[in-house]
PQR file of N, CA, C, O and H, with PARSE charges and radii, in Angstrom:
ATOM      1  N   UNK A   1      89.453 112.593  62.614 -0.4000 1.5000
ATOM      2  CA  UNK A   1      88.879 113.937  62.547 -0.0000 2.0000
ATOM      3  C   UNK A   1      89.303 114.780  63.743  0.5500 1.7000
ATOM      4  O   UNK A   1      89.614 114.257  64.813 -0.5500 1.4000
ATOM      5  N   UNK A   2      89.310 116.454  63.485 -0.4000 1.5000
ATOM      6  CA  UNK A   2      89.929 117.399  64.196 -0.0000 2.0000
ATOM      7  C   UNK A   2      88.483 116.789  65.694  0.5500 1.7000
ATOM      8  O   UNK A   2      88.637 116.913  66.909 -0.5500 1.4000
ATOM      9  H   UNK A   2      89.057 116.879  62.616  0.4000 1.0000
ATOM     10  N   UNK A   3      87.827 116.466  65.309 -0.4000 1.5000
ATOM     11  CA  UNK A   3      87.276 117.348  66.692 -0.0000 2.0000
ATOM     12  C   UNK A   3      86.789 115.625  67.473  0.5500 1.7000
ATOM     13  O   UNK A   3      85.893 115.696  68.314 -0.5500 1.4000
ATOM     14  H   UNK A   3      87.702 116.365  64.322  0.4000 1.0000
ATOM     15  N   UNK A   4      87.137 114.775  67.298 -0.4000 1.5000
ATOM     16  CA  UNK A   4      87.378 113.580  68.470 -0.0000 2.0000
ATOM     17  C   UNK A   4      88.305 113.645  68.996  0.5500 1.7000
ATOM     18  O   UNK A   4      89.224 114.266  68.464 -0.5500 1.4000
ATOM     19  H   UNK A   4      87.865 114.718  66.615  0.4000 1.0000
ATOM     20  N   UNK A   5      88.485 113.052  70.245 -0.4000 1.5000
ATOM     21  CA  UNK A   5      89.506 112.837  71.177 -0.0000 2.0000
ATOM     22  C   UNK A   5      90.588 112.373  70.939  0.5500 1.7000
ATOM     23  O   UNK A   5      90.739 112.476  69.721 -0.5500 1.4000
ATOM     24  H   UNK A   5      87.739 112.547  70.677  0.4000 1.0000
ATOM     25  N   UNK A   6      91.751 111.755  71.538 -0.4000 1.5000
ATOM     26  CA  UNK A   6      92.433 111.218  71.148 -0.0000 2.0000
ATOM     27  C   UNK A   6      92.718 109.817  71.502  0.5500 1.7000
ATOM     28  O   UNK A   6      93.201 108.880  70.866 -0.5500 1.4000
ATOM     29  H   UNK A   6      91.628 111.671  72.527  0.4000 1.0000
ATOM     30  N   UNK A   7      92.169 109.982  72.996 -0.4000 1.5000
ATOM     31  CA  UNK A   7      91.810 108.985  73.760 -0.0000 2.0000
ATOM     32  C   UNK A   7      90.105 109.186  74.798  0.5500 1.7000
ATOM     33  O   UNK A   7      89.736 110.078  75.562 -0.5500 1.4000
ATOM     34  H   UNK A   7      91.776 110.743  73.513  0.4000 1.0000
ATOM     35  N   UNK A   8      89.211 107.456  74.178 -0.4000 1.5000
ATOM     36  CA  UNK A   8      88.180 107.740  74.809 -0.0000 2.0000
ATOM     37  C   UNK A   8      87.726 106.883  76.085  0.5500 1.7000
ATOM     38  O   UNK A   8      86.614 106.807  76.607 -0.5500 1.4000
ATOM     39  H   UNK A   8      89.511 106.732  73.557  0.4000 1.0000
ATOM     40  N   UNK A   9      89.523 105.959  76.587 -0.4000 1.5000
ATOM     41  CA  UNK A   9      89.193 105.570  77.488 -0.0000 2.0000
ATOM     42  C   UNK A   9      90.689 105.517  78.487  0.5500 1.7000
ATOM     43  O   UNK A   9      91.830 105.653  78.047 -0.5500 1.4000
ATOM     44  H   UNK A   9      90.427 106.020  76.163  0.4000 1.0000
ATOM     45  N   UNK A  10      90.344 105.307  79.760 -0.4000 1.5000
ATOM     46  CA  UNK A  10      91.513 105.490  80.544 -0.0000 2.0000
ATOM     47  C   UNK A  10      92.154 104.120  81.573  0.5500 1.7000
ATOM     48  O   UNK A  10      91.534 103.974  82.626 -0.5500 1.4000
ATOM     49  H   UNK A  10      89.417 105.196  80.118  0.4000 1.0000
ATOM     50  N   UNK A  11      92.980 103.433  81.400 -0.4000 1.5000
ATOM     51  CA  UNK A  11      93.610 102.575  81.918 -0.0000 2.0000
ATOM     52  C   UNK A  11      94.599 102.970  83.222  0.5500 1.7000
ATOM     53  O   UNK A  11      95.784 103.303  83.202 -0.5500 1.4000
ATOM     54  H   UNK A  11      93.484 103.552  80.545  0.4000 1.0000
ATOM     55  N   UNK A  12      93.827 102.839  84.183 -0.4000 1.5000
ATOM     56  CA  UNK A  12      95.013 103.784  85.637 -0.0000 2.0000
ATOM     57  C   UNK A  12      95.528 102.219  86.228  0.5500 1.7000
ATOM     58  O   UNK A  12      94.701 101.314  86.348 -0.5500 1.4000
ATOM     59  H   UNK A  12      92.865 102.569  84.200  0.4000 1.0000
ATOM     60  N   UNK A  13      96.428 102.097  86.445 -0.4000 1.5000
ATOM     61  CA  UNK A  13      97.335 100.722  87.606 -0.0000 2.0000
ATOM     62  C   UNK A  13      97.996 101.566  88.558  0.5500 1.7000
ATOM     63  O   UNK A  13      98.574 102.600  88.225 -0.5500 1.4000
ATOM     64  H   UNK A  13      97.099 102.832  86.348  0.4000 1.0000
ATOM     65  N   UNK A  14      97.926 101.159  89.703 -0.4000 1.5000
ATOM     66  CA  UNK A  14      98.168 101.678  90.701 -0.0000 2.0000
ATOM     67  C   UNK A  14      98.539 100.402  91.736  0.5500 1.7000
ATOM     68  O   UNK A  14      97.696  99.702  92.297 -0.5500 1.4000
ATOM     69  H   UNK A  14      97.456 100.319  89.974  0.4000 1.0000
ATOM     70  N   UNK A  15     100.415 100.225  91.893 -0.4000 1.5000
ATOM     71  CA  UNK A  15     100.161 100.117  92.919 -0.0000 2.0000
ATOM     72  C   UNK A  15     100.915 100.156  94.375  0.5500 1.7000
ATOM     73  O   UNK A  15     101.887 100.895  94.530 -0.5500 1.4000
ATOM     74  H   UNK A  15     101.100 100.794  91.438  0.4000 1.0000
ATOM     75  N   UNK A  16     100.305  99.128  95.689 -0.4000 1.5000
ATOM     76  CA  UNK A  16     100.823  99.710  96.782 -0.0000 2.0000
ATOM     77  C   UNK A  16     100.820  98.389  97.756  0.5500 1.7000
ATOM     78  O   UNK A  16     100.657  97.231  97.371 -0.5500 1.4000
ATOM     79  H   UNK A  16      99.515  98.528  95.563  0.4000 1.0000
ATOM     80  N   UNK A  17     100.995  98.738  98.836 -0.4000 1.5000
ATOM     81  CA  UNK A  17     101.727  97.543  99.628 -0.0000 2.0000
ATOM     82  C   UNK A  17     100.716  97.533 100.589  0.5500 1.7000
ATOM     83  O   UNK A  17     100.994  97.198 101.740 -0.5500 1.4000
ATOM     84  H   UNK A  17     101.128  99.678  99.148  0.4000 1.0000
ATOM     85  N   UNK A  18      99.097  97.990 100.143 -0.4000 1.5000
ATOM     86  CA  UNK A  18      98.084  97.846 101.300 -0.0000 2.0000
ATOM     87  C   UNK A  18      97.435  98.960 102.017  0.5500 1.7000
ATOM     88  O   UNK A  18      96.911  99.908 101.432 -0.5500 1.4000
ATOM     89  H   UNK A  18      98.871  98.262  99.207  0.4000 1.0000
ATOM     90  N   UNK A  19      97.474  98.846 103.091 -0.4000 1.5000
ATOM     91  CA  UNK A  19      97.210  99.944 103.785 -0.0000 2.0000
ATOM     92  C   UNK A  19      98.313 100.312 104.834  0.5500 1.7000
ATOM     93  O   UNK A  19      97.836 101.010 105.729 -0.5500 1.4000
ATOM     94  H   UNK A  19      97.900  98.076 103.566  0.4000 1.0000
ATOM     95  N   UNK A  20      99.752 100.028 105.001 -0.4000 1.5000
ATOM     96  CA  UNK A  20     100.646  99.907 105.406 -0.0000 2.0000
ATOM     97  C   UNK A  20     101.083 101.406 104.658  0.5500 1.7000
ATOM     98  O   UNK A  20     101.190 101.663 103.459 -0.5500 1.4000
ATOM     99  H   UNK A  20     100.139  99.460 104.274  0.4000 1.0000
ATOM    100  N   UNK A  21     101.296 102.314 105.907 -0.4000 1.5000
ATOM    101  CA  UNK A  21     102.272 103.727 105.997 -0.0000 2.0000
ATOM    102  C   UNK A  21     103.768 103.667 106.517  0.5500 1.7000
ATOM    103  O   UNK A  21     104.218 103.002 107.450 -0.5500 1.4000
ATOM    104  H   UNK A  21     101.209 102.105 106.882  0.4000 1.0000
ATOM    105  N   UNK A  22     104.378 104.491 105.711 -0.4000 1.5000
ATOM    106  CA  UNK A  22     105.592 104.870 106.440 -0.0000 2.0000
ATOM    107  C   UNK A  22     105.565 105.401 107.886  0.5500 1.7000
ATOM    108  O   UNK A  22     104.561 106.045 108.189 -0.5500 1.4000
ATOM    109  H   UNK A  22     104.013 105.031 104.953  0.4000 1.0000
ATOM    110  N   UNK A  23     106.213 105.284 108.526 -0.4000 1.5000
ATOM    111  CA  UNK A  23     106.722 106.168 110.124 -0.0000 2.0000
ATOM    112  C   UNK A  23     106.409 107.435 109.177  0.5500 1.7000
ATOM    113  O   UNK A  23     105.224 107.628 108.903 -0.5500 1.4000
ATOM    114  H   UNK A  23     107.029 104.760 108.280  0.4000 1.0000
ATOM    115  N   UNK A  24     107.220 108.166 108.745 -0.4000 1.5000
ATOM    116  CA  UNK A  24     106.894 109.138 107.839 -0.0000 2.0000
ATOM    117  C   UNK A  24     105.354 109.951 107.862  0.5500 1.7000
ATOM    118  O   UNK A  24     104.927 110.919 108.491 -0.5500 1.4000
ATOM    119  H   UNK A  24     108.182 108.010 108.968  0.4000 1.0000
ATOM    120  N   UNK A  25     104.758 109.009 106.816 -0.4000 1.5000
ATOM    121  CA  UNK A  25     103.215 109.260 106.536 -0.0000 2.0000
ATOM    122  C   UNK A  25     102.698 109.642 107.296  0.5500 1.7000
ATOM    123  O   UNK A  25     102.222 110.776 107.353 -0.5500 1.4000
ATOM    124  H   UNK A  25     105.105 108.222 106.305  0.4000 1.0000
ATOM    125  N   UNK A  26     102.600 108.088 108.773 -0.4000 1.5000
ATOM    126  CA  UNK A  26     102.089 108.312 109.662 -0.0000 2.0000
ATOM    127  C   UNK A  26     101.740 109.527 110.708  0.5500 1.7000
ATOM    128  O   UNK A  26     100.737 110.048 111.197 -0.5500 1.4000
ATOM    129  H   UNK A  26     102.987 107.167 108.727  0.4000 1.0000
ATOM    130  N   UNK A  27     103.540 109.703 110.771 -0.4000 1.5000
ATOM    131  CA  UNK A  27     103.442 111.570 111.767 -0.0000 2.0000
ATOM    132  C   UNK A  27     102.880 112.201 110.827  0.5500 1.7000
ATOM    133  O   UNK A  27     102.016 112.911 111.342 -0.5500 1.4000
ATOM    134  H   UNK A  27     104.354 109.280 110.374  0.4000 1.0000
ATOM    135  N   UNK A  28     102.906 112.393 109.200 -0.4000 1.5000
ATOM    136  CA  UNK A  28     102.452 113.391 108.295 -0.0000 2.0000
ATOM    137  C   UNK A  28     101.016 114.035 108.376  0.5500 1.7000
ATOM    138  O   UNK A  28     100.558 115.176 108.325 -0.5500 1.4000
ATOM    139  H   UNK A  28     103.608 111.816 108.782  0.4000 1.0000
ATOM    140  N   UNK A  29     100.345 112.285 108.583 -0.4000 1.5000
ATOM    141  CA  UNK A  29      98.696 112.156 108.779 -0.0000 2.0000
ATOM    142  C   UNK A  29      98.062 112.789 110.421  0.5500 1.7000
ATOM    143  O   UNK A  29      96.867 113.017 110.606 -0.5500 1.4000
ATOM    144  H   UNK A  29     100.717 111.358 108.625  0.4000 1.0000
ATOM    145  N   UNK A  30      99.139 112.989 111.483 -0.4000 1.5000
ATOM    146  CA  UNK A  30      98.902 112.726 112.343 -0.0000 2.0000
ATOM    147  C   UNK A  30      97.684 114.057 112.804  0.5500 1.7000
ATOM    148  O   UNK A  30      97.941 115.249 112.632 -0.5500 1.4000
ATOM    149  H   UNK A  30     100.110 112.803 111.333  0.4000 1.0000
ATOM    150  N   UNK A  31      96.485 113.596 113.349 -0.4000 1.5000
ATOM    151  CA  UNK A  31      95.856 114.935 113.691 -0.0000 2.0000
ATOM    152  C   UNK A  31      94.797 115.031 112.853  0.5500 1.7000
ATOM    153  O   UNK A  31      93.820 115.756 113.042 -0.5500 1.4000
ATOM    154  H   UNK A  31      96.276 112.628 113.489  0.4000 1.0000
ATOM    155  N   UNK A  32      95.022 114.116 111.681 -0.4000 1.5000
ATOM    156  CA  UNK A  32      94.596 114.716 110.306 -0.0000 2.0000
ATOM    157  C   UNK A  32      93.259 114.016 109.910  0.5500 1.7000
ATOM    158  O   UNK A  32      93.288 112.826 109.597 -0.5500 1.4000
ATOM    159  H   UNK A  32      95.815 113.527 111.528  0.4000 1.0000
ATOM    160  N   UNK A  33      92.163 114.669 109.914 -0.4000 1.5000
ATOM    161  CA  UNK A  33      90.520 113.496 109.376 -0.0000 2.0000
ATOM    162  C   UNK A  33      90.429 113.759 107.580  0.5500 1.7000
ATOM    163  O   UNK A  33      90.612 114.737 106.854 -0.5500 1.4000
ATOM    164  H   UNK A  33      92.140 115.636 110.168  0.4000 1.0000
ATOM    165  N   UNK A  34      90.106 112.545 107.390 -0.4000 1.5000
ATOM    166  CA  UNK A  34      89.779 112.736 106.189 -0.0000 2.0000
ATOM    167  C   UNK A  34      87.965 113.247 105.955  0.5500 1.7000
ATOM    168  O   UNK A  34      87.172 112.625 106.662 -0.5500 1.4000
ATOM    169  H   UNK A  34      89.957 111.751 107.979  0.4000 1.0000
ATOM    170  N   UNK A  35      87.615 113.886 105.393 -0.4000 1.5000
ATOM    171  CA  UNK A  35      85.651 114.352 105.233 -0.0000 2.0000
ATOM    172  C   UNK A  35      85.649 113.967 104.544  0.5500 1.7000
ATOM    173  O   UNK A  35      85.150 112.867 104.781 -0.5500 1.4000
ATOM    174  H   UNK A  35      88.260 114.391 104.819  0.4000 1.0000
ATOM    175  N   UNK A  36      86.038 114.070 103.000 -0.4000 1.5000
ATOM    176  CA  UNK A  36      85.520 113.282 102.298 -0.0000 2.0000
ATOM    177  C   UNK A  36      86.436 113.415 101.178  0.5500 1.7000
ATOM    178  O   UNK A  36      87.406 114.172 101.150 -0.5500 1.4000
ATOM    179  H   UNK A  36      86.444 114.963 102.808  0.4000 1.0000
ATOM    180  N   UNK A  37      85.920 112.333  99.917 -0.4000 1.5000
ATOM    181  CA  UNK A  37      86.931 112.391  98.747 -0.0000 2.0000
ATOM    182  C   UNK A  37      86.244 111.748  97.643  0.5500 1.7000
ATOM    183  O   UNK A  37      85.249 111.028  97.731 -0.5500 1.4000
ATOM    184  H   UNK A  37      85.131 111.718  99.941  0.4000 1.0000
ATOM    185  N   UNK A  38      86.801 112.040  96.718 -0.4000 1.5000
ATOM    186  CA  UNK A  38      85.620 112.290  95.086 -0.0000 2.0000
ATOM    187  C   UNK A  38      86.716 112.041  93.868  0.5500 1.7000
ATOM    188  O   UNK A  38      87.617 112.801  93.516 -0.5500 1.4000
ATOM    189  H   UNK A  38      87.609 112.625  96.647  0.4000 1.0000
ATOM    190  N   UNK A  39      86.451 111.067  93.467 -0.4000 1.5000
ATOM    191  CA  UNK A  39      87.512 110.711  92.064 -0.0000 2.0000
ATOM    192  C   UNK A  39      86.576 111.142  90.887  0.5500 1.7000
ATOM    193  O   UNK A  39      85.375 110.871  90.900 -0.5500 1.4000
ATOM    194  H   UNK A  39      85.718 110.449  93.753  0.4000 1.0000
ATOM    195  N   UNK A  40      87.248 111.901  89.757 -0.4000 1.5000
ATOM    196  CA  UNK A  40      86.016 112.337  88.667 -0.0000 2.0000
ATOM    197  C   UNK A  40      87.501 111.876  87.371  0.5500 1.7000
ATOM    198  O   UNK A  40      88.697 111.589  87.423 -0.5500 1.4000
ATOM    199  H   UNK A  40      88.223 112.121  89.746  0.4000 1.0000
ATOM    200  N   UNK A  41      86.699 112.010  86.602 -0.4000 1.5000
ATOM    201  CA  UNK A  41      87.809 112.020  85.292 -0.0000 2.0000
ATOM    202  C   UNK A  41      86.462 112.220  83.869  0.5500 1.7000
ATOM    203  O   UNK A  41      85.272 111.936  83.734 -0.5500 1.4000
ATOM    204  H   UNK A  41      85.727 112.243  86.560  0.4000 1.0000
ATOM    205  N   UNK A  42      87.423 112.796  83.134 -0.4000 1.5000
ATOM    206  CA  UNK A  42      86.612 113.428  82.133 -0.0000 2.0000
ATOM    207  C   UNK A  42      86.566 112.614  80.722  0.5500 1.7000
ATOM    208  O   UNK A  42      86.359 113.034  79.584 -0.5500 1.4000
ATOM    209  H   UNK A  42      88.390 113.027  83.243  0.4000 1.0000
ATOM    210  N   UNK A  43      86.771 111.609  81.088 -0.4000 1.5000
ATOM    211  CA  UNK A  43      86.846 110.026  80.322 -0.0000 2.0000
ATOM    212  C   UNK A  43      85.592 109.513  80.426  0.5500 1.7000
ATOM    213  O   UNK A  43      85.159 109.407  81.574 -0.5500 1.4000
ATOM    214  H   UNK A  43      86.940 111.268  82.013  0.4000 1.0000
ATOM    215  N   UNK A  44      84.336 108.889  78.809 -0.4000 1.5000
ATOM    216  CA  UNK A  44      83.724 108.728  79.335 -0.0000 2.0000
ATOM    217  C   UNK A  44      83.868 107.062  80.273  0.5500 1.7000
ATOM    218  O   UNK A  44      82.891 106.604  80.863 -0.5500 1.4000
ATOM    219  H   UNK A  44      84.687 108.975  77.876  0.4000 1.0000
ATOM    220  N   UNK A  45      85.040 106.443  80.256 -0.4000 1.5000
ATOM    221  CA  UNK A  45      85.183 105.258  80.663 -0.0000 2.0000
ATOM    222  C   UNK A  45      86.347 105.362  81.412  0.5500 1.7000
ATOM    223  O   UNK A  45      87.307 105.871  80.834 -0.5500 1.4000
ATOM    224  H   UNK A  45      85.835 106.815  79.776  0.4000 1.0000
ATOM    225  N   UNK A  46      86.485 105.015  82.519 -0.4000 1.5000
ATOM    226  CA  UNK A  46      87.912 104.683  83.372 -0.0000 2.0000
ATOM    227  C   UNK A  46      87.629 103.785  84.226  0.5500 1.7000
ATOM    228  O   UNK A  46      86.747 103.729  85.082 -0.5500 1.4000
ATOM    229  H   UNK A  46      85.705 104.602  82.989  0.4000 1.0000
ATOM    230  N   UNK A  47      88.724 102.845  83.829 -0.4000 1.5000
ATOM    231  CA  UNK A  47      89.317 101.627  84.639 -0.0000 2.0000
ATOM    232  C   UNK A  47      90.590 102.024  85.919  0.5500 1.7000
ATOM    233  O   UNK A  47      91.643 102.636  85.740 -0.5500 1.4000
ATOM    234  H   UNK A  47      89.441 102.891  83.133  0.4000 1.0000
ATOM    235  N   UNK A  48      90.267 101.673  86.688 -0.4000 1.5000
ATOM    236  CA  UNK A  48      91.271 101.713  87.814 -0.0000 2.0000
ATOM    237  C   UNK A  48      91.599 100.405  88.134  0.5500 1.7000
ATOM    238  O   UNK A  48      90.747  99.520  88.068 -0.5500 1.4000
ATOM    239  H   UNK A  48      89.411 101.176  86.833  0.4000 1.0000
ATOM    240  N   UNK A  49      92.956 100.144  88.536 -0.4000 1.5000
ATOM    241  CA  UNK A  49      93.202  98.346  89.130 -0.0000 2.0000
ATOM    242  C   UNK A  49      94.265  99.055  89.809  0.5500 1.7000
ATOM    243  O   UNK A  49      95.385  99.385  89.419 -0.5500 1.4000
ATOM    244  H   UNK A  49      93.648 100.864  88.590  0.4000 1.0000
ATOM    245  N   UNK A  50      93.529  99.255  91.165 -0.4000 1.5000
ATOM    246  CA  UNK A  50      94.406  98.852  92.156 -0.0000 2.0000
ATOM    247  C   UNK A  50      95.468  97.622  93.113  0.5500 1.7000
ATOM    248  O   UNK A  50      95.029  96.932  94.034 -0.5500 1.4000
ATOM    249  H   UNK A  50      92.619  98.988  91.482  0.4000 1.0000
ATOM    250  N   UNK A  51      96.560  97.602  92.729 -0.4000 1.5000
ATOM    251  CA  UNK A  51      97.447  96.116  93.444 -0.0000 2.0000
ATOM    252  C   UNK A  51      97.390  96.901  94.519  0.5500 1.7000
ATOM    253  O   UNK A  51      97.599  98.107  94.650 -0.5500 1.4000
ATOM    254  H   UNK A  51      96.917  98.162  91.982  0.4000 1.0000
ATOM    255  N   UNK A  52      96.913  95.610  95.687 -0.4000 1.5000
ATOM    256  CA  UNK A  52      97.245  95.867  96.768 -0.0000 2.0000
ATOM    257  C   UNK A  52      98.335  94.552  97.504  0.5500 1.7000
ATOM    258  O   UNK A  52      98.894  94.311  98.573 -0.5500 1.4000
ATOM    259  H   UNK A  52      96.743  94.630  95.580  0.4000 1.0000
ATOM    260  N   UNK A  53      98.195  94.034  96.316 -0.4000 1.5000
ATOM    261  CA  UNK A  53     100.076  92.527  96.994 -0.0000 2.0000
ATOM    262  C   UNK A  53      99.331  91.445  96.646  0.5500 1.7000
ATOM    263  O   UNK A  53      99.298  90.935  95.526 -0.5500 1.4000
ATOM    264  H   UNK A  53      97.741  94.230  95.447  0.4000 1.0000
ATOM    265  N   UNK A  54      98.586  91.014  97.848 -0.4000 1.5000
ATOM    266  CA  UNK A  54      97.657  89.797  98.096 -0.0000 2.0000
ATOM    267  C   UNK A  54      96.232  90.013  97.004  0.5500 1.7000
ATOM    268  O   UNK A  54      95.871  89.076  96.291 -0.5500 1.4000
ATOM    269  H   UNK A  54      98.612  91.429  98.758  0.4000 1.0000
ATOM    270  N   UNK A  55      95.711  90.977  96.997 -0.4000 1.5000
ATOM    271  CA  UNK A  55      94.481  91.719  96.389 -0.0000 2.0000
ATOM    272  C   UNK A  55      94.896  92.858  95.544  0.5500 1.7000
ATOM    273  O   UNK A  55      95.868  93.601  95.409 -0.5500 1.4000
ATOM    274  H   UNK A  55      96.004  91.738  97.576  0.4000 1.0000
ATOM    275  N   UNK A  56      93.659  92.652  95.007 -0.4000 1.5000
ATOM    276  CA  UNK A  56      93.301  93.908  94.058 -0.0000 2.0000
ATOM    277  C   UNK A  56      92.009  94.551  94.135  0.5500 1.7000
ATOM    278  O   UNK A  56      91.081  93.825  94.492 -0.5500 1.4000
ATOM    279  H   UNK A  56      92.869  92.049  95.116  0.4000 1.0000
ATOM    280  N   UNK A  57      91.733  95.858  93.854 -0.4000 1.5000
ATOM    281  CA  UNK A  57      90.281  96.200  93.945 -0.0000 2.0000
ATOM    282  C   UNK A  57      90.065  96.847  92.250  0.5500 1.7000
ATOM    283  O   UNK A  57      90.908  97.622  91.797 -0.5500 1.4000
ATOM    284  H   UNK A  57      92.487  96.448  93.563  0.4000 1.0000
ATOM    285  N   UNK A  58      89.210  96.547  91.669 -0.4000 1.5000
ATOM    286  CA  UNK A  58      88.994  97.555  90.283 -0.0000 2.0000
ATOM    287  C   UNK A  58      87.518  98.441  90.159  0.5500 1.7000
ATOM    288  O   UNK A  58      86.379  97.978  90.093 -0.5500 1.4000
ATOM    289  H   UNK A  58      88.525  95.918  92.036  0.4000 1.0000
ATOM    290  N   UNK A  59      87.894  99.682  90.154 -0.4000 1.5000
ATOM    291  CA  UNK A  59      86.903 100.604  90.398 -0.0000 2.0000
ATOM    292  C   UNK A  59      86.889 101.170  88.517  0.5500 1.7000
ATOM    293  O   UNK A  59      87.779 101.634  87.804 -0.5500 1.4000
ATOM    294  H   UNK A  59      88.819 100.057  90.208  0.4000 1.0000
ATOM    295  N   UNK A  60      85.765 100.917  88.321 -0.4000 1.5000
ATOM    296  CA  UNK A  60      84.796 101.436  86.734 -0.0000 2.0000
ATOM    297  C   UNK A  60      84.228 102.966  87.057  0.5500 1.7000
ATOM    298  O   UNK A  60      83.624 103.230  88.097 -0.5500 1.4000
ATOM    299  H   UNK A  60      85.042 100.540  88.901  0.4000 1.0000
ATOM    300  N   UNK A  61      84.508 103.912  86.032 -0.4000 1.5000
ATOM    301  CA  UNK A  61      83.528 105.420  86.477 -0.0000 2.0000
ATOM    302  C   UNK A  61      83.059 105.044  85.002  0.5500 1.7000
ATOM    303  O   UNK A  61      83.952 104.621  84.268 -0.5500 1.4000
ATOM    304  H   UNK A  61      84.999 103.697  85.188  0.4000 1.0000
ATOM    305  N   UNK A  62      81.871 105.134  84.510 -0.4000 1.5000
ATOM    306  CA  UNK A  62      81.245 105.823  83.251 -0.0000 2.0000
ATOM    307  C   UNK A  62      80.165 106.674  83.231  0.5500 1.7000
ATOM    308  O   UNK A  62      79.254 106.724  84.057 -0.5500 1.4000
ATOM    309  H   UNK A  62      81.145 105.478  85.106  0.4000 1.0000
ATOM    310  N   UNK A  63      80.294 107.240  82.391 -0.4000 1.5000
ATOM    311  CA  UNK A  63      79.074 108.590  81.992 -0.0000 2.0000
ATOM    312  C   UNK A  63      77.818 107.459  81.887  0.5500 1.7000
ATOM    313  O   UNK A  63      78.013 106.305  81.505 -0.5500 1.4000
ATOM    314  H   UNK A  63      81.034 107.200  81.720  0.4000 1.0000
ATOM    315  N   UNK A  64      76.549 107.963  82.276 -0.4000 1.5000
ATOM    316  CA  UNK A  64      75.684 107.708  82.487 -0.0000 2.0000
ATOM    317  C   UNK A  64      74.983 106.873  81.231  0.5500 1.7000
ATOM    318  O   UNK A  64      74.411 105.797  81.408 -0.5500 1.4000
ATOM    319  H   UNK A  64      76.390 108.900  82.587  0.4000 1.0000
ATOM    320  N   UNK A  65      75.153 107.743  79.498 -0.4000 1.5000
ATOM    321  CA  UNK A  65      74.102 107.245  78.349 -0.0000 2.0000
ATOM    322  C   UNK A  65      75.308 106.220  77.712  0.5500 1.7000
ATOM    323  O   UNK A  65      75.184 105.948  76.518 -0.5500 1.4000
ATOM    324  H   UNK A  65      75.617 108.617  79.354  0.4000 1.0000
ATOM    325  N   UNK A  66      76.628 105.558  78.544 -0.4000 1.5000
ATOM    326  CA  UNK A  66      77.133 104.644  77.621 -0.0000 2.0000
ATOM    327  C   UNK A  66      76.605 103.614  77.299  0.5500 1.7000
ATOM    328  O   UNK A  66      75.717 103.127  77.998 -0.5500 1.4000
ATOM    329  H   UNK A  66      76.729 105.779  79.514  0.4000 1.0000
ATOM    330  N   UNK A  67      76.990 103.089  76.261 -0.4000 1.5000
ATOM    331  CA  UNK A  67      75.895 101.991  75.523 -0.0000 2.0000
ATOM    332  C   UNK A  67      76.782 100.600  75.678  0.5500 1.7000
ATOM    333  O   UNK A  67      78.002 100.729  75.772 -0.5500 1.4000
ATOM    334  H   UNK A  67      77.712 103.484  75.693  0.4000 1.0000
ATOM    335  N   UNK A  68      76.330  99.565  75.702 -0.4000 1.5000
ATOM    336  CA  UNK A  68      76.708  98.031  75.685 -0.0000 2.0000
ATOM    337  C   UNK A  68      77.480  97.424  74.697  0.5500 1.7000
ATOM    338  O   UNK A  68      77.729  96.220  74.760 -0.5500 1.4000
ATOM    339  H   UNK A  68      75.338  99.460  75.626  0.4000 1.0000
TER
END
């Protein structure tokens, strides 16, 4: 039907070598504070799996009335 989504859930992989910056980055960042930061997505379900090499972290967002 016209008026469902197309997709009602989100699969993100992401990944990275840690917390390890380039020389690069580093001068990029330099000076620089982070205040704060806010991931939203308009999915009522998203999966994140972060590789970090050795580890992984997996961060879940869902809308509040999802059901079991």
């Amino acid at each position: 039907p016209g008026d469902l989504p197309l997709f009602n859930s989100l699969l993100n992989y992401r990944h990275s070598d840690g917390d390890s910056l380039s020389p690069e980055a580093s001068v990029a960042w330099a000076g620089i504070q982070l205040l704060s930061a806010e991931e939203r997505t308009n999915y009522p379900l998203a999966l994140s799996v972060d590789d970090l090499g050795e580890d992984f972290v997996l961060n879940a967002q869902t809308v509040v009335d999802i059901g079991a």
